[in-house]
C-alpha positions as CSV (number, residue, x, y, z in Angstrom):
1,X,7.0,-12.8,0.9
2,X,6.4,-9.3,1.0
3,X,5.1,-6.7,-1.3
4,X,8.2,-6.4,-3.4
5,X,7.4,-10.1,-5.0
6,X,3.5,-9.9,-5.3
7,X,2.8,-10.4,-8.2
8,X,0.2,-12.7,-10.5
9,X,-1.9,-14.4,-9.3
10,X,-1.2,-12.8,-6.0
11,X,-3.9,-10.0,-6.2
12,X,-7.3,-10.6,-7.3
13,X,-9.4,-7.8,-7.0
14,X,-12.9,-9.8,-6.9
15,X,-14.5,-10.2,-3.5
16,X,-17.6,-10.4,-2.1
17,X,-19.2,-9.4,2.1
18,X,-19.0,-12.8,3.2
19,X,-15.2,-12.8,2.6
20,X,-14.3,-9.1,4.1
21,X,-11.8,-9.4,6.8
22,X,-11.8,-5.3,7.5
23,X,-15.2,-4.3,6.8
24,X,-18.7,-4.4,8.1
25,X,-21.6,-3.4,6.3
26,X,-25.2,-3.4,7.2
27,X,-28.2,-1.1,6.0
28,X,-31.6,0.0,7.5
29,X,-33.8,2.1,5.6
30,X,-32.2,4.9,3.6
31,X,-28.8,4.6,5.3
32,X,-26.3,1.9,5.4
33,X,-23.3,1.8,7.7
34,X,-19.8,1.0,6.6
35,X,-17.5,-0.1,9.8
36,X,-14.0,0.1,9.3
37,X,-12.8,-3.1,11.9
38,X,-9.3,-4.0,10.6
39,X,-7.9,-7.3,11.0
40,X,-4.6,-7.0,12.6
41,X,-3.3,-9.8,10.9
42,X,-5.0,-9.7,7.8
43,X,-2.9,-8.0,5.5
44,X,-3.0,-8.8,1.7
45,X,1.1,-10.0,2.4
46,X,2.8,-11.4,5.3
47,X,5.1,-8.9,7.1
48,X,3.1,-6.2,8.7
49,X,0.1,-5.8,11.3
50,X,-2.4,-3.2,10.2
51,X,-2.3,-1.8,13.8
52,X,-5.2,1.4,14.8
53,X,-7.2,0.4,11.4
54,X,-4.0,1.2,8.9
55,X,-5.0,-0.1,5.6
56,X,-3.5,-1.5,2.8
57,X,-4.2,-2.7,-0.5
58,X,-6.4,-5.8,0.2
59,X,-8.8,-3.2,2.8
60,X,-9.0,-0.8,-0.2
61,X,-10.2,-3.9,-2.2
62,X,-13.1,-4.6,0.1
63,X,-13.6,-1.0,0.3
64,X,-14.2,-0.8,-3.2
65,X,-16.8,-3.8,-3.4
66,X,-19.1,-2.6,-0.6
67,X,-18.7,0.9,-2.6
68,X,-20.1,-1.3,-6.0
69,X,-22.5,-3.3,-3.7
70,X,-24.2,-0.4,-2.0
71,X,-24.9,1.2,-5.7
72,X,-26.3,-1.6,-7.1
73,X,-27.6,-4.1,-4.5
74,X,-28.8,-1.0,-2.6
75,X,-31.0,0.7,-4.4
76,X,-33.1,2.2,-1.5
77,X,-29.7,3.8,0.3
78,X,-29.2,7.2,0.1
79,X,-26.5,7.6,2.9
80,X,-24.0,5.8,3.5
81,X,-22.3,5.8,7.1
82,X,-18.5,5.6,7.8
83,X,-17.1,4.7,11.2
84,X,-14.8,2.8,13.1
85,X,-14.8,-0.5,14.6
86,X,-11.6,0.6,17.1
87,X,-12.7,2.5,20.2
88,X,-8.7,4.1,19.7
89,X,-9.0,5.5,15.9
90,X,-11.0,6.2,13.0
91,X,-7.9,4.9,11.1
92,X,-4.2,5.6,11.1
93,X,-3.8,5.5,7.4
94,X,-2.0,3.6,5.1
95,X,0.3,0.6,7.0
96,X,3.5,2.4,7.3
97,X,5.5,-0.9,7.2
98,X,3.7,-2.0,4.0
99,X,4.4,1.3,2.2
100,X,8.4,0.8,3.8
101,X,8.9,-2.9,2.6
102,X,6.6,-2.2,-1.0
103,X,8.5,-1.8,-4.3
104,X,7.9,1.8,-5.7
105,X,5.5,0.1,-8.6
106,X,3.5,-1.2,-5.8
107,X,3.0,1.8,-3.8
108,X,2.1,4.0,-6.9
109,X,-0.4,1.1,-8.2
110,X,-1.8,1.3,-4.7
111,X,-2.2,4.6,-4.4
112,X,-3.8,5.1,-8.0
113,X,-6.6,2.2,-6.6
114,X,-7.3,4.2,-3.7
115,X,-7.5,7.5,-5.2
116,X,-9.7,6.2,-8.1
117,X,-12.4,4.5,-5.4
118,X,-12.2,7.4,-3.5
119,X,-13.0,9.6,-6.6
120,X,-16.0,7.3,-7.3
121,X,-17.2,7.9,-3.6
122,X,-17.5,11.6,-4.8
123,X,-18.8,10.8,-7.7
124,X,-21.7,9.1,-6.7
125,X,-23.5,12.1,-4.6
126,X,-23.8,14.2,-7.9
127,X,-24.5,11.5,-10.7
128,X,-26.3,8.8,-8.5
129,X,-27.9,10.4,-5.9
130,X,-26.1,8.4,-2.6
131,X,-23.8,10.7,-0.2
132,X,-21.5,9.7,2.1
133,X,-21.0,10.5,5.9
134,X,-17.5,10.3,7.8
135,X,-17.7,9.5,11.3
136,X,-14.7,10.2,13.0
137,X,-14.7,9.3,16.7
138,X,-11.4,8.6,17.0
139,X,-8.1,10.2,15.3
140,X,-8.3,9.9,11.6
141,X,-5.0,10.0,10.5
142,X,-2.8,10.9,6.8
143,X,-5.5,8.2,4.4
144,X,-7.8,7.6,6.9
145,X,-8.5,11.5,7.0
146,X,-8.1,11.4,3.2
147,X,-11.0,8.5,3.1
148,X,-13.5,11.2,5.3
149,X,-12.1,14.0,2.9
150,X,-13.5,11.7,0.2
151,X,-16.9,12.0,1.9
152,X,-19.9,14.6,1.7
153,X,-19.6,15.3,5.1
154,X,-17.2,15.1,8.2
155,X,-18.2,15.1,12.0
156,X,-15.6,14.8,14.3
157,X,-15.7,14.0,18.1
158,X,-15.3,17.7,20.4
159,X,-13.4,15.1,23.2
160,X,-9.8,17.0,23.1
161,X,-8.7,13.4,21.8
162,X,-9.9,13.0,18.5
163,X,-7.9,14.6,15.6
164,X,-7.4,14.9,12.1
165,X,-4.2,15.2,10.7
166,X,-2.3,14.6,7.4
167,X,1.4,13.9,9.0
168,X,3.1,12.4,5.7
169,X,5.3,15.4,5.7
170,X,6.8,16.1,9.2
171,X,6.8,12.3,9.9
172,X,7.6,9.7,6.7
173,X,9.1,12.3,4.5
174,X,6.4,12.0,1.9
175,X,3.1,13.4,1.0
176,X,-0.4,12.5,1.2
177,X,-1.0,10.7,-2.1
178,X,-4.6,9.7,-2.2
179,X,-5.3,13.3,-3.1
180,X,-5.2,14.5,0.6
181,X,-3.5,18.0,-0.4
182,X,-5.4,18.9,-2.9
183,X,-9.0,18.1,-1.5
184,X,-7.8,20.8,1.6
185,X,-7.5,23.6,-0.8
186,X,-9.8,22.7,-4.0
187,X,-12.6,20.7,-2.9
188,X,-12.6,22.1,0.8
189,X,-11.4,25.6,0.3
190,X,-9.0,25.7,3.1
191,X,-7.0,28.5,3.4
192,X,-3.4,27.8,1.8
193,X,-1.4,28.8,4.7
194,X,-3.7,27.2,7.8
195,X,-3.2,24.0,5.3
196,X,0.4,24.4,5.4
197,X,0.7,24.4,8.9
198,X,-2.1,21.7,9.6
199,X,0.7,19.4,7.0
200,X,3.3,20.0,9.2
201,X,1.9,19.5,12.3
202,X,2.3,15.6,13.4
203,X,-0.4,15.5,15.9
204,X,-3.1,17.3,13.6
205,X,-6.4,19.4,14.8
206,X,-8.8,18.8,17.0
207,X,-12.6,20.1,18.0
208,X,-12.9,23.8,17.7
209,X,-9.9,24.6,15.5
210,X,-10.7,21.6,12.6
211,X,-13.9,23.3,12.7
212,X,-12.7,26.9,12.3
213,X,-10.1,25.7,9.3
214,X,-12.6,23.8,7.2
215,X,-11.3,20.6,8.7
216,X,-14.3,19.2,9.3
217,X,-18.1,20.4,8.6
218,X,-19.7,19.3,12.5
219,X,-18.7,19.0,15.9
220,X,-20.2,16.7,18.9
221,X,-19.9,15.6,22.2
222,X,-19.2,11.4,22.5
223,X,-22.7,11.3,24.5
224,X,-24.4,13.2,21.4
225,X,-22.9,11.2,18.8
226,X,-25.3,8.8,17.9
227,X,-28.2,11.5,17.7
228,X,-26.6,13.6,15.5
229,X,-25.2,10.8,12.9
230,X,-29.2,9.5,13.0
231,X,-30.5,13.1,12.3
232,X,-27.3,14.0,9.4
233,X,-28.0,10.9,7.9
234,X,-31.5,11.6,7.5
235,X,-31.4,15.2,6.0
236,X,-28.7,14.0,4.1
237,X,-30.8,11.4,2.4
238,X,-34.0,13.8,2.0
239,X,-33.4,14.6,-1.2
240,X,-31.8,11.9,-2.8
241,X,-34.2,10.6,-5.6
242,X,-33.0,7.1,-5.3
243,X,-35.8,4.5,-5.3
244,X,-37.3,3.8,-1.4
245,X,-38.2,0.5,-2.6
246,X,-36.4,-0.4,-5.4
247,X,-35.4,-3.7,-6.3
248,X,-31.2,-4.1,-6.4
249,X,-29.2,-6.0,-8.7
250,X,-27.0,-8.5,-6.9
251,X,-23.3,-8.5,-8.1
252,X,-22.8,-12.4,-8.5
253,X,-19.2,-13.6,-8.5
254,X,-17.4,-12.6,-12.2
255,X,-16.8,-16.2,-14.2
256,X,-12.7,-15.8,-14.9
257,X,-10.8,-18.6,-16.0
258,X,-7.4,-17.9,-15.9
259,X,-4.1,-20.3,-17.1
260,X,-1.4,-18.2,-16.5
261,X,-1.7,-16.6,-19.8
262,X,-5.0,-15.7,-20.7
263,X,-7.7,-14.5,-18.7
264,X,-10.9,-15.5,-20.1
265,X,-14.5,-13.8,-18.9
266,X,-17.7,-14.2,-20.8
267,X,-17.3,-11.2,-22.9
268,X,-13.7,-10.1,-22.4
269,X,-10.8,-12.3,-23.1
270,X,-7.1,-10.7,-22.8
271,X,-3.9,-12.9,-24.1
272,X,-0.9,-11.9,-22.4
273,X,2.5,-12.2,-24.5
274,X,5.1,-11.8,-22.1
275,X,7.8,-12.0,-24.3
276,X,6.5,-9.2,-26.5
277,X,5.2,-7.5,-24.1
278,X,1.8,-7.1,-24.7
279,X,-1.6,-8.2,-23.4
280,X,-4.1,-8.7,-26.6
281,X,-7.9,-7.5,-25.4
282,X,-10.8,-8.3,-26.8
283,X,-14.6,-7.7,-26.0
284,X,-17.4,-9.2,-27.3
285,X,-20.6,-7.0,-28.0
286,X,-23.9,-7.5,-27.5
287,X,-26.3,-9.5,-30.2
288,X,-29.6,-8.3,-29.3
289,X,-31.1,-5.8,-27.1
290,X,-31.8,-6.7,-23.7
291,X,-34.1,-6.1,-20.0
292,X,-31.4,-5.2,-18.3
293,X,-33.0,-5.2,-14.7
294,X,-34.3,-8.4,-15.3
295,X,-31.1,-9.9,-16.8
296,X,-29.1,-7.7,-14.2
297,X,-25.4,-8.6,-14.0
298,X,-26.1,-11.1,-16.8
299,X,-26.9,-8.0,-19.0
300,X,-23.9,-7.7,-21.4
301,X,-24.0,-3.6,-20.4
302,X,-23.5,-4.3,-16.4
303,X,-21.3,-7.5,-17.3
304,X,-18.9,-6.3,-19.7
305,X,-18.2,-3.5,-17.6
306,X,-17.0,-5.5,-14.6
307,X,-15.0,-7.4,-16.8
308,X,-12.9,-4.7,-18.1
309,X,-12.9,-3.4,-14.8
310,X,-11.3,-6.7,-13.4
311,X,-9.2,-7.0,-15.9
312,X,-7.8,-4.0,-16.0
313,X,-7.1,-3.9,-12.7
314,X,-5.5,-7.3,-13.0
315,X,-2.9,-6.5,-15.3
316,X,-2.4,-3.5,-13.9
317,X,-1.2,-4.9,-11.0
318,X,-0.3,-8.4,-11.7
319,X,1.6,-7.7,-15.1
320,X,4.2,-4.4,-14.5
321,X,6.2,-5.5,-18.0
322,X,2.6,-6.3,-19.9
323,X,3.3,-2.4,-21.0
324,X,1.8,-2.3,-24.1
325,X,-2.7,-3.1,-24.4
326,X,-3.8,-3.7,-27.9
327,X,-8.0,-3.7,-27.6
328,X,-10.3,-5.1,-30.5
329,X,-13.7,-5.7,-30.2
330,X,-16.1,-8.2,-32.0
331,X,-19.8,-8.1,-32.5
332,X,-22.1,-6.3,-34.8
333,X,-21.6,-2.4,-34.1
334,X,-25.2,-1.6,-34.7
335,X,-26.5,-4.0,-32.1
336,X,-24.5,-2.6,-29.6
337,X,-25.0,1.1,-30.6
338,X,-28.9,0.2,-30.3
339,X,-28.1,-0.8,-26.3
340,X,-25.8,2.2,-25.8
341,X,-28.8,4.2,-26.8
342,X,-31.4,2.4,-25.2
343,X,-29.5,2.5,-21.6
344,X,-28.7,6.7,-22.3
345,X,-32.4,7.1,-22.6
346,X,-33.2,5.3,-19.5
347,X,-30.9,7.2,-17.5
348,X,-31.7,9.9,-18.5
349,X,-35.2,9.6,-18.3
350,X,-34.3,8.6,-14.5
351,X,-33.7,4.9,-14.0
352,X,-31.9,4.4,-11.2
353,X,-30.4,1.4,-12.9
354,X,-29.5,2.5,-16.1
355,X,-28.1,6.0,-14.1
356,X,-25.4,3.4,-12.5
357,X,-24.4,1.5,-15.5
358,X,-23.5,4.9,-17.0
359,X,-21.8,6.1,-14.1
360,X,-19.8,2.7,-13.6
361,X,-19.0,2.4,-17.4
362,X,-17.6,6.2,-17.3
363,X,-15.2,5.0,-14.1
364,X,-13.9,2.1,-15.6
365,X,-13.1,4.0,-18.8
366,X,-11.2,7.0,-16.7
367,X,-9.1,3.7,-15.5
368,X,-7.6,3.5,-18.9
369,X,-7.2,6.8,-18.8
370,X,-4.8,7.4,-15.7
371,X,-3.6,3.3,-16.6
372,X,0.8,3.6,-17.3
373,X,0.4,1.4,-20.6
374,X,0.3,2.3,-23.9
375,X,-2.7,1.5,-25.6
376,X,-3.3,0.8,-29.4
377,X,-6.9,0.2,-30.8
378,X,-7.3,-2.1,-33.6
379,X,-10.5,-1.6,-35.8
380,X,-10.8,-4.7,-38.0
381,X,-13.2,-6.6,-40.0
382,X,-16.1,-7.8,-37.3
383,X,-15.1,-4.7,-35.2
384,X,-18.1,-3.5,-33.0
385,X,-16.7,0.0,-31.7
386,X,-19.5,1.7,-31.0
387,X,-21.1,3.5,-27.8
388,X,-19.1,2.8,-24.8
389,X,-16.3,0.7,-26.8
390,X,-15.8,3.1,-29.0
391,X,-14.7,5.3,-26.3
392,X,-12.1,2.4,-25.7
393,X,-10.5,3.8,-28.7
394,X,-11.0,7.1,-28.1
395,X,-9.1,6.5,-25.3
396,X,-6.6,4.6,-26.7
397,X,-2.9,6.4,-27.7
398,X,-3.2,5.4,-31.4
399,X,-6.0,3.9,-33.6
400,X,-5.0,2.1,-36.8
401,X,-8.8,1.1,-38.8
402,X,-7.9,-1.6,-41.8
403,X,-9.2,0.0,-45.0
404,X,-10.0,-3.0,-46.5
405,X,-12.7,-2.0,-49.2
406,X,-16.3,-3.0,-49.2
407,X,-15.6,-5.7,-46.9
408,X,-14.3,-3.1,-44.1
409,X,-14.9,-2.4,-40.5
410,X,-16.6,0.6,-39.3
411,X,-17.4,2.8,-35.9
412,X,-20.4,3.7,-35.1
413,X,-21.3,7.2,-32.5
414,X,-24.2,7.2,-30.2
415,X,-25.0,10.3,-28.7
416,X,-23.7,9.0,-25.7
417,X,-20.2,9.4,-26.8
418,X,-21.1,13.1,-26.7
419,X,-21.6,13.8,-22.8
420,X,-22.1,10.0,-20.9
421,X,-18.5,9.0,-20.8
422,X,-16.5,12.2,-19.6
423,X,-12.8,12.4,-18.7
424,X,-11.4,13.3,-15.5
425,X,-10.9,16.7,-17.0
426,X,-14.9,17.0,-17.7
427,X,-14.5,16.7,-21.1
428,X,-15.9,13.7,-23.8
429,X,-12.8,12.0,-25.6
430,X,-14.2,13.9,-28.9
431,X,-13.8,17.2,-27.2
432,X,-10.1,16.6,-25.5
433,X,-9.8,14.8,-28.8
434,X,-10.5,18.7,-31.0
435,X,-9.4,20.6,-28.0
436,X,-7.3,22.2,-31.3
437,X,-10.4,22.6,-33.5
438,X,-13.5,24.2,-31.6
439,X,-16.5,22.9,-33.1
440,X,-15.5,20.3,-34.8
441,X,-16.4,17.8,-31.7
442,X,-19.8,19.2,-31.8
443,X,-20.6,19.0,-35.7
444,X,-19.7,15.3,-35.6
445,X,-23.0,15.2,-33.6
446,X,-24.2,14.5,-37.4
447,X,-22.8,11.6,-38.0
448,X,-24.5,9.8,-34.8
449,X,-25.9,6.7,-36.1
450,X,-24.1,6.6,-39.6
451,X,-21.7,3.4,-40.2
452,X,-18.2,5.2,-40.6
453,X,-15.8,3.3,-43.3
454,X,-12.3,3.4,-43.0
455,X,-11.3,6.2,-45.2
456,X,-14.5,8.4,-43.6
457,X,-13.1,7.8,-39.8
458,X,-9.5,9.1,-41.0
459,X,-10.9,12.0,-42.8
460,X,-13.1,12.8,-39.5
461,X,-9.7,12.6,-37.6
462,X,-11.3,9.3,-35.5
463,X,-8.3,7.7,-35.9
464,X,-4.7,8.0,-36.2
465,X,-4.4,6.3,-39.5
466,X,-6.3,3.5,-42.1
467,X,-3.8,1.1,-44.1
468,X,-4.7,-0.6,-46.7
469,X,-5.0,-4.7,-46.4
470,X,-0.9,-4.4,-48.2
471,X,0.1,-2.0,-45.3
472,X,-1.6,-3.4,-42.1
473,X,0.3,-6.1,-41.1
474,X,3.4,-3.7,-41.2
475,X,2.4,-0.9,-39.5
476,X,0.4,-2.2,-37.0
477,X,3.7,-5.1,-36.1
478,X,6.0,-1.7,-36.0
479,X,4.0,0.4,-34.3
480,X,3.8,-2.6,-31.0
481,X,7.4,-3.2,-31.2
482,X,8.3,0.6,-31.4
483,X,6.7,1.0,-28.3
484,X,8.5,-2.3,-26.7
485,X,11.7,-0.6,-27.6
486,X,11.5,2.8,-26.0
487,X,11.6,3.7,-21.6
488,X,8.6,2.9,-20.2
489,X,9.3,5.4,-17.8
490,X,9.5,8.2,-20.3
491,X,5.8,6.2,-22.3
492,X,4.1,6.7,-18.9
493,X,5.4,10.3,-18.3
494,X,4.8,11.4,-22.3
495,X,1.2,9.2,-22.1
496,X,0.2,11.1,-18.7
497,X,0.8,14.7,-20.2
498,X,-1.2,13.9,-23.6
499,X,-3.9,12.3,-22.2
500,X,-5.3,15.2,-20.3
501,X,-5.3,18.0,-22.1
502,X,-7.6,21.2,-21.5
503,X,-9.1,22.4,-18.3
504,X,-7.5,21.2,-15.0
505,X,-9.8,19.6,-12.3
506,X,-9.5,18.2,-8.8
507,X,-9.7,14.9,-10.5
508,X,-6.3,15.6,-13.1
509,X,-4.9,17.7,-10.3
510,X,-5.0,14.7,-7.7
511,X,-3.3,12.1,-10.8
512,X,-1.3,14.5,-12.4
513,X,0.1,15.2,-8.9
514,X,0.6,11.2,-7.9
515,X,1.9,10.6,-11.3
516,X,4.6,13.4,-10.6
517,X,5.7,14.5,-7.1
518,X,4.5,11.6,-5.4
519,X,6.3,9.1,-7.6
520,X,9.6,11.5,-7.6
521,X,9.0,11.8,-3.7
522,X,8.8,8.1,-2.9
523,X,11.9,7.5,-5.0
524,X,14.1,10.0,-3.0
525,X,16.6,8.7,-0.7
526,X,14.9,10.8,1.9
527,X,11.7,9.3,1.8
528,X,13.5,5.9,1.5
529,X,15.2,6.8,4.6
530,X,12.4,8.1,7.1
531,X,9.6,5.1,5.8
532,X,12.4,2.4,6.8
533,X,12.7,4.6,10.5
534,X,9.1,4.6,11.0
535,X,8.5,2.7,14.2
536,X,12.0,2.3,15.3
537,X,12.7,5.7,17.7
538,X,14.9,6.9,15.3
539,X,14.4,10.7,13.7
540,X,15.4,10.1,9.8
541,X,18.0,12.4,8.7
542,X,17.0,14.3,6.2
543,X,19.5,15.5,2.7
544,X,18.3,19.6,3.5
545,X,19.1,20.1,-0.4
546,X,16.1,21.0,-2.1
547,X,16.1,19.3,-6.0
């Protein structure tokens, strides 16, 4: 097998530290440490060694659990370390003979994953209060650079051996897709031209001159290396106002039951039609308020959000033709408005806790965002779309509510639908949702806490349209099998340029960038050609005629 065929149940996203095969992790104090040791032979297909700590997607999945284990379990770390277990590299990026032998699905899916765990390592230093540290004493090579770029800060080894480089272009015939580019010039400020030549030069930057470009924030001798990471690590974690002694919140092993067509959680259950192509979601809300450090990832706020994390990832990945998601909810929308309120408060007010929910539920919801399906939210009798669900339909591309009388559903905003859950392009869904009409986002600050009928909500513009009990059936049948009918290539590119509009960021730079060039690159016979040379002493040849 390789990663052409893998598909459900080959991927499953849910792991835990006993089971890592790639990564070490170990804390003391304030600081944990995050060893990248790649097992040569443990790649997530048969096919390829991940030789010099090259990665694919099943490190990336352990990456992304210690990344969820260290914010919640973790309480008391501030910094966290990166480094390498090989005395040779820091890493030498993603396995090139993976990306060579991986369908182009699988190499965008993979790259989205990465970039999206990489963009909550940068996430977590402003909203959470835990920075990140790249140690590079070894060559850190095209994603393994791209994983320090992800970090707060970079030290690299002064031993005229290590280097960073990004050599996707002079070597493979691509580009760095996990956002590599764009963090040079908008996050770092490198200057445009000393980025162009560090992209075309295969053996990269070392000491002095990554320094001098921006490269890299910190140079040291090998001998001085383990003084200076102690002391960086320390004033990096000065003024983080996580908790010293804080008691964590152990991420138990999600309950899934899966039969090959529906994935069942404790709040989340999604149906999978693969003949009409659709996966039918639904969450459950919450019936009562609850202590959510004492229930932890039993709370329906932490739980829930896993869930839809897991299974979004899953049929992402495991379900390419799935490519339509129709989401309902169930529960009592005032219930679950009264815990969306109750966990804004507490984050704001400074619980560490309650400050992470928020943080992870706003992730998970960007997922839908940058996901390539079309999404259709159904408000109906019994809905609970409210608080963080009802930013599932905010995010959705349409939203039919059933009018159907007295008897009908309604949505319910919390204030935290108003600045908890922004976009990648820093706006709430209300505000890229009235980017037309300034204001109006803003005066529907008066309707927090009202119960908002059918015919209300279309009036408001909350969604797309409200049928009457005659209608609903109808529209809501045509408006699934439109979208079965039309290029799914075409959905994902029209989907990707509605979903993001007003002000660009590094964040809808770095997807709007892999949804576009890096999907057209990897499809070029070029980068076809030099991926599949990789390794073999050949030089690719390269079509010179620029498209």
């Amino acid at each position: 097998m390789d990663a052409r065929t893998a598909t459900a149940p080959t991927v499953d996203f849910r792991t835990e530290p006993a089971r890592y095969r790639h990564w070490r992790l170990a804390t003391e104090g304030r600081v944990a440490t995050l060893t990248l040791d790649v097992d040569e032979s443990g790649g997530l297909v048969p096919g390829y060694p991940l030789k010099l700590n090259s990665y694919d997607l099943g490190v990336d999945i352990e990456l992304y659990d210690a990344a969820q284990r260290l914010r919640f379990e973790h309480p008391e770390v501030a910094v966290v370390v990166v480094r390498s277990g090989n005395d040779k590299v820091f890493s030498a990026g993603a396995n090139i003979r993976m990306l060579a032998s991986s369908s182009h699905a699988w190499k965008v899916n993979f790259c989205k994953f990465t970039n999206e765990t990489r963009n909550g390592i940068e996430d977590t230093a402003s909203c959470c209060g835990q920075r990140w540290l790249a140690v590079l004493d070894g060559t850190a090579s095209g994603g393994g650079y791209e994983l320090a770029l992800a970090c707060d800060h970079i030290i690299l080894v002064d031993d005229g051996n290590a280097a960073v480089s990004l050599p996707e272009v002079p070597l493979l015939g691509v580009l760095p897709g996990t956002g590599g580019l764009t963090r040079l010039v908008d996050k770092r400020g490198v200057r445009r031209d000393l980025a162009d030549a560090f992209a075309t030069r295969a053996e990269g930057v070392r000491g002095r001159a990554a320094l001098e470009w921006g490269l890299v924030d910190e140079l040291c001798t090998r001998r001085q290396l383990d003084d200076v990471v102690r002391d960086r690590a320390a004033a990096m974690a000065a003024p983080s106002d996580r908790p010293v002694a804080g008691r964590g919140v152990a991420l138990t092993p999600l309950e899934r039951e899966d039969d090959g067509g529906t994935v069942r959680y404790r709040n989340v259950v999604a149906q999978v039609d693969r003949d009409a192509a659709v996966a039918n979601i639904t969450v459950t809300g919450p019936s009562a308020p609850e202590d959510l450090l004492g229930a932890g990832a039993a709370s329906w706020v932490l739980g829930t959000a896993r869930e839809l994390d897991d299974v979004i990832l899953h049929l992402r990945t495991n379900e390419l033709a799935v490519g339509t998601w129709v989401v309902r909810t169930r529960g009592d929308p005032g219930a679950l408005a009264a815990v969306d309120e109750a966990l804004v408060a507490a984050s704001s007010s400074g619980d560490w806790l309650a400050r992470e929910v928020v943080a992870f539920w706003k992730r998970v919801l960007k997922r839908v965002d940058v996901t390539s399906r079309s999404v259709i939210a159904l408000v109906e009798p019994g809905s609970c779309f409210a608080g963080p669900l009802l930013e599932l339909a905010l995010a959705a591309d349409r939203t039919y509510m059933l009018d159907g009388g007295d008897a009908g559903p309604v949505l319910r905003l919390t204030a935290a639908n108003f600045g908890a859950y922004p976009m990648a392009n820093g706006l709430t869904r209300l505000e890229t949702r009235f980017l037309g009409a300034p204001g109006a986002a803003a005066a529907l600050r008066a309707q927090v806490g009202a119960a908002i009928g059918p015919a209300r909500a279309d009036e408001l513009g909350l969604v797309t349209a409200a049928p009457d009990d005659i209608d609903w059936d109808d529209e809501v049948r045509l408006a699934i099998e439109e979208r079965a009918s039309f290029s799914p290539d075409a959905l994902s590119a029209m989907e990707a340029n509605l979903r993001f509009a007003g002000p660009e960021t590094l964040e809808t730079k770095i997807f709007g960038r892999l949804s576009a060039w890096q999907n057209w690159v990897f499809q070029r016979p070029n980068a076809l050609g030099a991926l599949g040379a990789y390794g073999t002493g050949h030089r690719p040849s390269f079509d010179p005629e620029r498209v």
